[in-house]
BATOR-803989 format. One record per residue (C-alpha): y, x, z; residue in one letter. Coordinates in Angstrom, 1 decimal. Layout:
N
Y	X	Z	type
Y	X	Z	A .
...
END
This chain:
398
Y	X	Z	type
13.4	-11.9	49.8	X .
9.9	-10.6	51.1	X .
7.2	-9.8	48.5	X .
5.6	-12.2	46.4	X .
2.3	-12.7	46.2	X .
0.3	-13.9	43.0	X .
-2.9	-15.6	43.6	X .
-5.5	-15.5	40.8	X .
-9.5	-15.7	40.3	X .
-10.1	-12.6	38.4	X .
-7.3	-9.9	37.1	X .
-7.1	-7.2	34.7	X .
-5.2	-5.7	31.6	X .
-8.2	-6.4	29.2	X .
-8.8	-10.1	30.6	X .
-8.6	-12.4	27.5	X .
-7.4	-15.9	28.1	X .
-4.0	-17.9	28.3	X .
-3.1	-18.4	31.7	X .
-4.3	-14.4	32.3	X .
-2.2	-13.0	29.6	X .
0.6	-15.3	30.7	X .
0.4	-14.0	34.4	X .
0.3	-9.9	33.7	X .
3.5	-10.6	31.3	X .
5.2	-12.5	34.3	X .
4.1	-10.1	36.9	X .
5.1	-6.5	34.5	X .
8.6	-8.8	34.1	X .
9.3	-9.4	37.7	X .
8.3	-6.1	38.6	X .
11.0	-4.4	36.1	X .
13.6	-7.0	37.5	X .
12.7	-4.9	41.0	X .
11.0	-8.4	42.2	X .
8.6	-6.7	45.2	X .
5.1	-8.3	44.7	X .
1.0	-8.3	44.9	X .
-2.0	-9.7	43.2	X .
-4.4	-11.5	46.0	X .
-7.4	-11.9	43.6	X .
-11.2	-11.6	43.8	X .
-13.7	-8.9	42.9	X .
-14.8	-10.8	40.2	X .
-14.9	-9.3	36.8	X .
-13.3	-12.3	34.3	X .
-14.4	-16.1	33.6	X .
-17.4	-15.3	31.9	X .
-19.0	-13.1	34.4	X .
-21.3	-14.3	36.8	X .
-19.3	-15.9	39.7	X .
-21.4	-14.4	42.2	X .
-20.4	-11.0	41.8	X .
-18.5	-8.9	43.1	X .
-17.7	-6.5	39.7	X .
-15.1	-4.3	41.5	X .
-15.1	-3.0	45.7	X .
-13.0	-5.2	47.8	X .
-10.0	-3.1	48.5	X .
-6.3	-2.1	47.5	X .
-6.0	-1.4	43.9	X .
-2.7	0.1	41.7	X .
-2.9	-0.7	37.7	X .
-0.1	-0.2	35.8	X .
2.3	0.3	39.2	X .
1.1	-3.5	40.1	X .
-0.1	-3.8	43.6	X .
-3.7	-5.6	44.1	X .
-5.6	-6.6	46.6	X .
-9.6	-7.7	45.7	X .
-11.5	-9.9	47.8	X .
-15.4	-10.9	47.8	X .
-16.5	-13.9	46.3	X .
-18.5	-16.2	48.5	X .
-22.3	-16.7	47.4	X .
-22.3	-20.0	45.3	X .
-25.3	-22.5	44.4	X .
-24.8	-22.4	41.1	X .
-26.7	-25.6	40.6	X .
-24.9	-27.8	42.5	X .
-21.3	-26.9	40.8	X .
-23.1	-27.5	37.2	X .
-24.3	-30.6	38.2	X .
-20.6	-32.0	39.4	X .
-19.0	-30.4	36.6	X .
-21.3	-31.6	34.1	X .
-20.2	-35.1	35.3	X .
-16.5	-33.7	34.9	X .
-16.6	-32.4	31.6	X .
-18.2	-36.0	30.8	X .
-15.9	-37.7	32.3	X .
-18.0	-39.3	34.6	X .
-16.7	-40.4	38.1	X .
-17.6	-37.9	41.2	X .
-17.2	-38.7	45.0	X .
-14.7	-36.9	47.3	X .
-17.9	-35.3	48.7	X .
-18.8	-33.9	45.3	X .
-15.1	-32.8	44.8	X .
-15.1	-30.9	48.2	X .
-18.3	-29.3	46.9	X .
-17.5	-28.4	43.7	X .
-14.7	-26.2	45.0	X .
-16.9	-24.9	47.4	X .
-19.3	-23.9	45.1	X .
-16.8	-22.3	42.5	X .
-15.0	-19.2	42.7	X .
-14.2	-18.8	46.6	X .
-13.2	-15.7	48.5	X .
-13.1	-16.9	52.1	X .
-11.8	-13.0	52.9	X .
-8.9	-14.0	50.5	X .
-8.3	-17.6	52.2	X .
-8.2	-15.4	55.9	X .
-5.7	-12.6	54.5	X .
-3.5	-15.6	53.4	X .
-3.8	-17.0	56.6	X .
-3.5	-13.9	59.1	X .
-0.4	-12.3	56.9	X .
2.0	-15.2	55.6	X .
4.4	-13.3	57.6	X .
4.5	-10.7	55.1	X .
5.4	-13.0	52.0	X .
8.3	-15.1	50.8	X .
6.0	-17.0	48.4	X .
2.5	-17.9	47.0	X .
2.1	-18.0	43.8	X .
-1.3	-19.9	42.5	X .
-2.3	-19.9	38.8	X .
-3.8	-21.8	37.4	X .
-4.6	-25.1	39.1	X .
-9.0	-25.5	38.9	X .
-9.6	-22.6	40.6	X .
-11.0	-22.5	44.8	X .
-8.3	-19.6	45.1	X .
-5.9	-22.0	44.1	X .
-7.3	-24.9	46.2	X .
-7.9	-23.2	49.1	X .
-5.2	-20.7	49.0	X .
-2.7	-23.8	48.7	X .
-4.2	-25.4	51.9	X .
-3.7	-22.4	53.9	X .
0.1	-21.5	52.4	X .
1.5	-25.1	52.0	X .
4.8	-24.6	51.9	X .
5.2	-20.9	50.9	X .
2.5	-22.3	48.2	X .
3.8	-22.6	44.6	X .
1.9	-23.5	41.9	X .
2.1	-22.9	37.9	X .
-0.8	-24.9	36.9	X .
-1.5	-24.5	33.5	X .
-2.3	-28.9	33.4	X .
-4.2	-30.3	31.1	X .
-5.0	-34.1	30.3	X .
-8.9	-33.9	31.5	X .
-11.2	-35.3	34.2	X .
-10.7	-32.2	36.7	X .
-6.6	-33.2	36.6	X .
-7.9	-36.7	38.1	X .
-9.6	-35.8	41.1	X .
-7.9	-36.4	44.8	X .
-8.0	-33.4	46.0	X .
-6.0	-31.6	43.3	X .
-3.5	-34.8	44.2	X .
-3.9	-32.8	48.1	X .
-2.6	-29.5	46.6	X .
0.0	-30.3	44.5	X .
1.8	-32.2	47.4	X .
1.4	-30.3	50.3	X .
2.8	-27.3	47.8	X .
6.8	-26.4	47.8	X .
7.0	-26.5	43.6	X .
4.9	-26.3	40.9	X .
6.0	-24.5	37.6	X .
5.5	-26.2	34.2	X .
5.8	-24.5	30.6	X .
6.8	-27.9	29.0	X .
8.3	-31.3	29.8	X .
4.6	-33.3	29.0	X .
2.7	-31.3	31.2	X .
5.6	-31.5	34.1	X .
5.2	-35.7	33.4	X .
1.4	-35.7	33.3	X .
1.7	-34.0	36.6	X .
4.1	-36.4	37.9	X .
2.7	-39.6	36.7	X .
-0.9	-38.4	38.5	X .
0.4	-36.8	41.7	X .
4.1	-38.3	42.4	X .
5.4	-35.2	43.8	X .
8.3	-36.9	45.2	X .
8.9	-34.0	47.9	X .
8.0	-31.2	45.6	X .
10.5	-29.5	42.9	X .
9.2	-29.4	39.5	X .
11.1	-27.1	37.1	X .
10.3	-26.6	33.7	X .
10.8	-22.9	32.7	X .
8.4	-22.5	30.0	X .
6.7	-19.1	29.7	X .
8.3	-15.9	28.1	X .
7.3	-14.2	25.4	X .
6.6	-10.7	23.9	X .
6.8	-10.7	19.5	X .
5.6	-7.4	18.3	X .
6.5	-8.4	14.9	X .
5.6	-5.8	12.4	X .
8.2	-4.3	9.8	X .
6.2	-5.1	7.1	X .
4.0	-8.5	6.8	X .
2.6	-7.8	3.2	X .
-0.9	-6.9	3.0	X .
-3.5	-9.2	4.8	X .
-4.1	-10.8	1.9	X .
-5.5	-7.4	0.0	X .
-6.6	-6.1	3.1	X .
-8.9	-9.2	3.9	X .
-9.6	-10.1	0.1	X .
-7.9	-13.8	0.6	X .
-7.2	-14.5	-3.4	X .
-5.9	-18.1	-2.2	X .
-3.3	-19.6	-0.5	X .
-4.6	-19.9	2.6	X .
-3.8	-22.7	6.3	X .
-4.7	-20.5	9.4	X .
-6.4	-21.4	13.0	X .
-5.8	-18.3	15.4	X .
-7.7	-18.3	19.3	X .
-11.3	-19.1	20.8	X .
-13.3	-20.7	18.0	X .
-15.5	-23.0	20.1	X .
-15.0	-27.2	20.4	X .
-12.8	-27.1	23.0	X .
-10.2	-26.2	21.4	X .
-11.5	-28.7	18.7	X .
-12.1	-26.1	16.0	X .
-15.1	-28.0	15.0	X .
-12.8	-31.1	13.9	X .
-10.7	-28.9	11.7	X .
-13.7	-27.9	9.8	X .
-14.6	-31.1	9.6	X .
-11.2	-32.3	8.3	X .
-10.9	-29.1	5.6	X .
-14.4	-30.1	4.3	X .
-13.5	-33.8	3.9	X .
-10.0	-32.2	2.0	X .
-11.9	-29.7	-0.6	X .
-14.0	-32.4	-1.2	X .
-11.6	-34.9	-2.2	X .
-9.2	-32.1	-3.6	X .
-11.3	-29.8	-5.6	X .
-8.4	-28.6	-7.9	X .
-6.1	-27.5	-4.7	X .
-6.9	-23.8	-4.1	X .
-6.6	-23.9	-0.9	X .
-8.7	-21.6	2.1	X .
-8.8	-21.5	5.9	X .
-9.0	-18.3	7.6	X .
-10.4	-18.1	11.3	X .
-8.7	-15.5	13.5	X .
-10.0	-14.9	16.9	X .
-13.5	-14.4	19.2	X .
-16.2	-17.2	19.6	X .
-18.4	-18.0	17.0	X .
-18.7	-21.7	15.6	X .
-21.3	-23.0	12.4	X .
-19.4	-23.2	9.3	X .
-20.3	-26.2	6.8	X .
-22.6	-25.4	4.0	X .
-19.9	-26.7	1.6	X .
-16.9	-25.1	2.2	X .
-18.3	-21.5	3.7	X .
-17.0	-20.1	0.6	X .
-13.7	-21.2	0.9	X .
-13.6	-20.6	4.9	X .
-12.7	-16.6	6.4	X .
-13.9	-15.8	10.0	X .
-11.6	-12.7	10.5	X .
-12.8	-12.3	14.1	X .
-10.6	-10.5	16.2	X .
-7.6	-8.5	14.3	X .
-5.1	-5.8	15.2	X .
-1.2	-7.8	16.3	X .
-0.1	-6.4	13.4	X .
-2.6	-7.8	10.9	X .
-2.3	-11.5	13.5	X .
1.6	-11.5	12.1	X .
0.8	-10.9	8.8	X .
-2.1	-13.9	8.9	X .
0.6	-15.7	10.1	X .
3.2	-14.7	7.9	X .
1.4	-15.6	4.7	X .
-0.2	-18.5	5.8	X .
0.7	-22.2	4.6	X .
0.9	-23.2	8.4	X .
-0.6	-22.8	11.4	X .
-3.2	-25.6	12.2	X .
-3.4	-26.0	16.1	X .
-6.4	-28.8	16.7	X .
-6.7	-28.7	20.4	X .
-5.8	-31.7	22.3	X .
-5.6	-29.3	25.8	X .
-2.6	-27.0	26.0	X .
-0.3	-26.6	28.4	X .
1.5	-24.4	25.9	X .
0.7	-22.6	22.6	X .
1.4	-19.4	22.6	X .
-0.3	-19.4	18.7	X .
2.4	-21.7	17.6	X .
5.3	-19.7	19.5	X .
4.2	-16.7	17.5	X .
3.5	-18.6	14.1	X .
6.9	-19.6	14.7	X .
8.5	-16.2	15.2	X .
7.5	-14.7	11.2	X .
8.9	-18.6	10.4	X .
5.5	-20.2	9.8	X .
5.7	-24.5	10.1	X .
2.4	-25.7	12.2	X .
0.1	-28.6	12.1	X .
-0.9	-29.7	16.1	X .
-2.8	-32.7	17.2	X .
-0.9	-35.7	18.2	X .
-2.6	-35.9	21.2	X .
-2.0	-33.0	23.1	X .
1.9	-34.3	24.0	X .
2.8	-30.8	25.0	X .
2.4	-29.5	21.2	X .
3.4	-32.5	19.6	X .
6.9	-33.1	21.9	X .
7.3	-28.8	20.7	X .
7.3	-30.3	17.3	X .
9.4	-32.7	17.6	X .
11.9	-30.6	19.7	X .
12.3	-28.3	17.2	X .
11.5	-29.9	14.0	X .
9.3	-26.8	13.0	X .
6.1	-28.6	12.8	X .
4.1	-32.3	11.6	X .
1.2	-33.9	13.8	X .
-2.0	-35.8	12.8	X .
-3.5	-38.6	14.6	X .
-7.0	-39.2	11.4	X .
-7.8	-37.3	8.5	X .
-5.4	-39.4	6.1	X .
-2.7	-37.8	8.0	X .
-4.2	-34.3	8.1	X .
-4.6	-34.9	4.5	X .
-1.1	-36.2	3.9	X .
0.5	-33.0	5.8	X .
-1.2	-30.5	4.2	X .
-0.1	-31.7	0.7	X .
3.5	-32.2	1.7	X .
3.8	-28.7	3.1	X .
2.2	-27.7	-0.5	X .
4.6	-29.7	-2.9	X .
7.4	-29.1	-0.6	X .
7.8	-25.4	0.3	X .
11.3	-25.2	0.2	X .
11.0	-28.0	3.4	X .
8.0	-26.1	4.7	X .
9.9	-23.1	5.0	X .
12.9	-24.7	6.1	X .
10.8	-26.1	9.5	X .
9.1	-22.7	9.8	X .
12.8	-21.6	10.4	X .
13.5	-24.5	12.6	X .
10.9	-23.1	14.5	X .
12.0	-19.5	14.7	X .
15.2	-20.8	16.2	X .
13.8	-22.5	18.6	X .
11.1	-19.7	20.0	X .
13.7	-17.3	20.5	X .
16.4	-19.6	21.5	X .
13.8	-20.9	24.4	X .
11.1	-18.3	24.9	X .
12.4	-15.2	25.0	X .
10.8	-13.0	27.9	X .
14.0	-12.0	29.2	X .
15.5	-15.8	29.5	X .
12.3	-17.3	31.2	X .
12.1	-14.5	33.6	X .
16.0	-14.5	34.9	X .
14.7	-18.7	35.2	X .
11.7	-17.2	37.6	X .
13.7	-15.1	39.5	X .
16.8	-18.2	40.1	X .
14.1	-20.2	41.3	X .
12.1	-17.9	43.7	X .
15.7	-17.4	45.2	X .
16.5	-21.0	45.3	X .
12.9	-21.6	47.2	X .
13.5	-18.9	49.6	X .
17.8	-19.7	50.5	X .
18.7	-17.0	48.6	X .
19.9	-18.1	45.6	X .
23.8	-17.5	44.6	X .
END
């Protein structure tokens, strides 16, 4: 097998973000299975920088013994990609004209889409992540079937348009963490001539000794439920304050908190700021112990194509809470029996007070969970799954 090349908008060790952390874990895996391999990226710094610069020099990088290559971003208009995606994030309908543009007007390295291009020679494989992205779009157009694409799907407007349908067709497989997301994909795109595997995404648990302590540490004097990741609305953080307020209002004599950990900032209800903790951003070993002490894990967000909160809430034996309509954390659930799901506040409400009057149960699916994290997501597992199916793409597999 030739190298294998992973194509990404921005990359670094200090880039925060799901589909980033889940890519440098991947790559640092492959690369200690003696998998040869590059990043194709741009010089753009992360997805809060200003698209239109280039942060680093184009050029050949080494980090951490991984091979990179940094391209330069095309100059954008700026205005004419907010105006299409303001239509997109409000679910309003855009033409094909508008979809070609808003690509074109995102982050695009034409240098990158050439090198693809002029050197496909040199690679077994493409590898695109995630799916939004003009490196992705493009990059897909010019690999095709070398292209393979671990898309990081969600249920929203930008998964709808036509020419994401394009790229995920003309592409040899896509990768999927979970069975939803792999269907959503499916039911939008067909992919009758393109193989599909689920292979889930593998883990790191750097699980201190000792998970005593947060609570003196952080001065938490009650029981406490626990949101960890970006605090902004979408990742609906704003309907789990909503729902706790509407709880300590109608159960006064339940000492109960919620503790925020994680960046973002979001405006806490008058009512209930005494009872609510905004942590910020904590040490792992302090994120275990939140966890490990917690009533549950509450994950609100309606968009994941995994969780890599609830894995880890899982791993000290925590139960969750998720929403029941993101599919891909309800169906984790439901797999392993280490979690509940609320569709209204009355069943938010419900949950919380059967995890309270039933810890013996609440523990018991907090192990149920454990199981199934390390039974499923350990790093070593999903990566030997990567590796089979790189092989398998290529004719090389056993």
């Amino acid at each position: 097998m030739k190298k294998i090349a992973f194509v990404v908008p921005w990359y670094g060790d200090k880039i925060p973000g799901g589909a980033e952390t889940e890519l440098r874990g991947l790559i640092k895996d492959l690369q200690k299975n003696r998998i040869e391999l590059e990043v194709l990226t741009t010089c753009v710094e992360k997805f809060v920088s200003d698209w239109n610069k280039n942060y680093y020099e184009p050029g050949d990088y080494v980090e951490d013994r991984i091979k990179i290559k940094r391209f330069k971003v095309r100059k954008r208009d700026t205005k004419k990609f907010d105006k299409i995606n303001f239509k997109l994030m409000n679910n309003q309908k855009i033409t094909t004209e508008e979809e070609q543009k808003f690509f074109e007007e995102m982050v695009r390295s034409v240098d990158l889409e050439n090198y693809i291009e002029k050197n496909m020679d040199d690679y077994s494989l493409f590898c695109f992540i995630p799916y939004m992205f003009g490196t992705t779009y493009y990059g897909v157009k010019k690999s095709k079937k070398k292209a393979v694409i671990i898309p990081c799907l969600h249920d929203e407007s930008y998964a709808y348009m036509e020419t994401i349908k394009e790229i995920f067709n003309i592409s040899s497989a896509s990768i999927f963490h979970a069975k939803p997301e792999q269907e959503l994909a499916k039911r939008l795109y067909g992919m009758e001539n393109v193989k599909t595997p689920v292979l889930g995404e593998g883990l790191d648990f750097n699980i201190p000794d000792k998970l005593e302590g947060v609570k003196e540490k952080y001065n938490l004097k009650n029981p406490y439920i626990l949101y960890a990741g970006r605090k902004d609305e979408g990742k609906n953080v704003h309907l789990l304050l909503k729902y706790f307020s509407i709880f300590k209002e109608k159960n006064a004599s339940i000492d109960l908190d919620l503790v925020l950990i994680g960046g973002g900032e979001i405006q806490i209800p008058k009512n209930i700021k005494e009872n609510v903790h905004d942590l910020g951003f904590v040490s792992i070993d302090d994120k275990y112990r939140a966890y490990a002490n917690s009533l549950t894990l509450i994950q609100p967000s309606i968009n994941e194509s995994f969780s890599i909160v609830i894995m880890e809430s899982w791993a000290v034996g925590t139960p969750v809470i998720v929403n029941d309509k993101c599919e891909v954390t309800k169906n984790f659930a439901i797999e392993s029996n280490g979690g509940l799901y609320f569709n209204n506040y009355f069943e938010f409400e419900e949950i919380l007070k059967f995890y309270i009057n039933n810890p013996n149960i609440a523990n018991k699916m907090g192990q149920n969970g454990k199981e199934y994290v390390f039974k499923n997501f350990d790093r070593e597992i999903v990566t030997k799954k990567y590796i089979d199916f790189f092989k398998e793409l290529v004719g090389e597999k056993d």
